[in-house]
Backbone as ProteinMPNN parsed JSONL, in Angstrom:
{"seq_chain_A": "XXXXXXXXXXXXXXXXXXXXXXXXXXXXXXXXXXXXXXXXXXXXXXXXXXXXXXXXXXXXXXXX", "coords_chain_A": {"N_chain_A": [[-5.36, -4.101, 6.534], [-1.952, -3.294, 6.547], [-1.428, -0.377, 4.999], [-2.208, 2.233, 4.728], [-0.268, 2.834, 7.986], [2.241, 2.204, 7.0], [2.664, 4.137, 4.843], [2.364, 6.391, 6.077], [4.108, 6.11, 8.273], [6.186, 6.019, 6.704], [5.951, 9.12, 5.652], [4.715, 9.688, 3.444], [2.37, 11.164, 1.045], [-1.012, 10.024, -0.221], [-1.187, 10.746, -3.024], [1.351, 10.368, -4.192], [2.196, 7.828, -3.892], [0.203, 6.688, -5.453], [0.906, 8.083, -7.823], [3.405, 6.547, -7.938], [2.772, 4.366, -8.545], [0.832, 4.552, -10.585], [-1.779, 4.652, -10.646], [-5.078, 6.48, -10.126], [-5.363, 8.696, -7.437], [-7.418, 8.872, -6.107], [-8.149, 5.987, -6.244], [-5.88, 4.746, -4.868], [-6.877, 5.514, -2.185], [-9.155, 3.844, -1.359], [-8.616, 1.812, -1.61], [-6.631, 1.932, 0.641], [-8.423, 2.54, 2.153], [-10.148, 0.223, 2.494], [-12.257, -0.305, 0.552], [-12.611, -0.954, -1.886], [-10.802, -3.948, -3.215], [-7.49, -5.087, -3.327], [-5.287, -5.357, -5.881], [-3.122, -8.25, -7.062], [-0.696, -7.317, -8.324], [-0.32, -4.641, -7.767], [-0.027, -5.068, -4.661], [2.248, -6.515, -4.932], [4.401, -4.491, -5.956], [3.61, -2.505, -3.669], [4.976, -3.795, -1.799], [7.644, -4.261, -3.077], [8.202, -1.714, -2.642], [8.154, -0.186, -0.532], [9.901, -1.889, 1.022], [9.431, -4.674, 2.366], [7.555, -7.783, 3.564], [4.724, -9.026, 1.498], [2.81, -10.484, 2.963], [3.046, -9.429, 5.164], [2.158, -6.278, 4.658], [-0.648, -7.426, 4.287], [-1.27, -8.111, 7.063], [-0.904, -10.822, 7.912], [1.053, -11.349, 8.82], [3.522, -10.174, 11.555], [6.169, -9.655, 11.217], [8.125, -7.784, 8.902]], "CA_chain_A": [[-4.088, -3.905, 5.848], [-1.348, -1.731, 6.699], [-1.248, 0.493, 3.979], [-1.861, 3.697, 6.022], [0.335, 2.917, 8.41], [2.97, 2.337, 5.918], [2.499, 5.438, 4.32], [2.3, 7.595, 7.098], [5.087, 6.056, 8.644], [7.482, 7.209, 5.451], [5.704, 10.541, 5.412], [4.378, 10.019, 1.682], [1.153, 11.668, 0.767], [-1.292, 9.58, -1.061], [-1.065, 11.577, -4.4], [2.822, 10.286, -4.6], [1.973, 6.698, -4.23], [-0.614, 7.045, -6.505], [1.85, 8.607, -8.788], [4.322, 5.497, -7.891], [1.963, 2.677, -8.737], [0.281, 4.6, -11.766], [-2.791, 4.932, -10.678], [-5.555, 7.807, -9.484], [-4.978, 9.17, -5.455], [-8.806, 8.19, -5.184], [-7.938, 4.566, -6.472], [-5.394, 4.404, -3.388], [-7.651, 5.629, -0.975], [-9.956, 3.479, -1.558], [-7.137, 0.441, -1.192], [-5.773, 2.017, 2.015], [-9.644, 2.0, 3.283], [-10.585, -1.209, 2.49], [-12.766, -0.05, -0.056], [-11.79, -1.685, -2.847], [-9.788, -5.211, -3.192], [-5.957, -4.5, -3.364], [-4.378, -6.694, -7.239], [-2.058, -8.609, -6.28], [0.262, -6.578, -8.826], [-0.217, -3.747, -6.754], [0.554, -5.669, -3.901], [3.848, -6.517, -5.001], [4.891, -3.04, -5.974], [3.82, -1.954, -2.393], [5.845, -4.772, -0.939], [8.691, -3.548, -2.957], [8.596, 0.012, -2.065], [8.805, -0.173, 1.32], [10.8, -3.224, 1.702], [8.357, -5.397, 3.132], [6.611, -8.961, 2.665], [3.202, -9.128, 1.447], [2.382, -11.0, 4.045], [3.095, -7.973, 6.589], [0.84, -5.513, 4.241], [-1.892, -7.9, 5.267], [-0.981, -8.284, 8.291], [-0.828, -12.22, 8.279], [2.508, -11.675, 9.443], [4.326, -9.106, 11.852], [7.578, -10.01, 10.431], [8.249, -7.201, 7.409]], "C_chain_A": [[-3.321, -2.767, 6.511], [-0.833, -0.884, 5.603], [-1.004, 2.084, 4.532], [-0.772, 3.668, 6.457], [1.808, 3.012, 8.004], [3.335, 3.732, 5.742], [2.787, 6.299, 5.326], [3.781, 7.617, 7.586], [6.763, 6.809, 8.123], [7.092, 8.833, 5.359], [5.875, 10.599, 3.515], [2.811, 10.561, 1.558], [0.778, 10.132, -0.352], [-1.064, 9.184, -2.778], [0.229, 10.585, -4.444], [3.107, 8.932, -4.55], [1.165, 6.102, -4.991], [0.046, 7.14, -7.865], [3.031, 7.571, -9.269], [3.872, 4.235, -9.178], [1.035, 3.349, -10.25], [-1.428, 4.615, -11.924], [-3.616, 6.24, -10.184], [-5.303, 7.637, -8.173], [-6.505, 8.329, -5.301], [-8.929, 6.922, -5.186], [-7.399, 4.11, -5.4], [-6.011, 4.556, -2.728], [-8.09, 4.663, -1.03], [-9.141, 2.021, -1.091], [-6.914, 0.378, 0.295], [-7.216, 2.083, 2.982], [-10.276, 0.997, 3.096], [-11.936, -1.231, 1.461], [-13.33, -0.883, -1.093], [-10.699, -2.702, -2.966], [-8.003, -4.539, -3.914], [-5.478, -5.708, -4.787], [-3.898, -6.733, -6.529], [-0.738, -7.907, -6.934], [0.634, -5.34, -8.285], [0.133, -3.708, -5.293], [2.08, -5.647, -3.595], [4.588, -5.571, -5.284], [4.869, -2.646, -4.756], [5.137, -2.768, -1.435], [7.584, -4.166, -1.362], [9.161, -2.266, -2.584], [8.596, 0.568, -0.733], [9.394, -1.301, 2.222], [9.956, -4.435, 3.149], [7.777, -6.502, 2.659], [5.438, -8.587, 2.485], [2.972, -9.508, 2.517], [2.294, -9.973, 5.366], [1.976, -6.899, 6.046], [-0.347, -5.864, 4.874], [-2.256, -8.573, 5.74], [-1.496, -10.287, 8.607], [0.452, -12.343, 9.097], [3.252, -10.623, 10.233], [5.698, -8.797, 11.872], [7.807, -8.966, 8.821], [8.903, -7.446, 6.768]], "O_chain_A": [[-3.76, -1.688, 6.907], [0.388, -0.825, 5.458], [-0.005, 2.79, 4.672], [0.082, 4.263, 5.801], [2.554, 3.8, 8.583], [4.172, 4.35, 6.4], [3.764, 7.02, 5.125], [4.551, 8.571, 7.478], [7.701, 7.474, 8.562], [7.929, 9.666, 5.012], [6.629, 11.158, 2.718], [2.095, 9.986, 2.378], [1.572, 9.43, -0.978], [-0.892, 8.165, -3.446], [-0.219, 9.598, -5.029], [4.167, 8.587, -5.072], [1.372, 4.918, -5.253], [-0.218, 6.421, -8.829], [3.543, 7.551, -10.389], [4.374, 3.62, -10.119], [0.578, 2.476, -10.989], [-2.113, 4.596, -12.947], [-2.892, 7.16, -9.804], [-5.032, 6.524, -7.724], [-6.687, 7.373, -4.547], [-9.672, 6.419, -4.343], [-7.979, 3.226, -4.771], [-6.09, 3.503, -2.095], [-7.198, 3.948, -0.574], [-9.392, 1.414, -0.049], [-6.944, -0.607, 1.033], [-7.241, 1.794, 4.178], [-11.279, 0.946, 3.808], [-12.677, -2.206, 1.585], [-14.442, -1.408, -1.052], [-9.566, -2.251, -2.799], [-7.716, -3.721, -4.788], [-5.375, -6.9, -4.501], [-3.8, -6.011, -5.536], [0.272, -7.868, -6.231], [1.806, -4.965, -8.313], [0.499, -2.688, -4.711], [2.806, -5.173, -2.721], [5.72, -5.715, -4.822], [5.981, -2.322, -4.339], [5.944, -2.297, -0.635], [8.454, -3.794, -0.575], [10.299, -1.898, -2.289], [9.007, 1.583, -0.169], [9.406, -1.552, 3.427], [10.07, -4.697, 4.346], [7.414, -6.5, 1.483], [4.966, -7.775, 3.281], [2.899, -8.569, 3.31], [1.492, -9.949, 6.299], [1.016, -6.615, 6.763], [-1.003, -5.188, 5.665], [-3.099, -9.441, 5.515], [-2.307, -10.721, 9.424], [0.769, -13.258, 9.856], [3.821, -9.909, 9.407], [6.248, -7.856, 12.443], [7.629, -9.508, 7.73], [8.898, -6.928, 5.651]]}, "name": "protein", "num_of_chains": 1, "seq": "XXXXXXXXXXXXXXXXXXXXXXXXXXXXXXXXXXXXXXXXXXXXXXXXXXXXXXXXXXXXXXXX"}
């Protein structure tokens, strides 16, 4: 997934997407390392917040 890359790219700290989406920072980590399966409700929040398809998150598609 690009979740990281994402992130980094905007210059957001964990904590503040965490804070976005309503859940704990260690819940994201855990997302952005493959840890843990990504909802798809959480999905679509990421997709909207950085203007992006799902499909580009993970990476089926390099089209955002």
């Amino acid at each position: 997934m690009r979740l990281k890359d994402l992130r980094e790219d905007s210059d957001i700290k964990q904590k503040e997407i965490a804070e976005y989406l309503h859940i704990k920072q260690n819940t994201y980590s855990q997302y952005e390392n493959g840890q843990r399966q990504l909802p798809i409700d959480i999905l679509i929040k990421l997709a909207k917040y950085y203007k992006v398809s799902t499909d580009y998150i993970l990476e089926l598609s390099d089209n955002k």
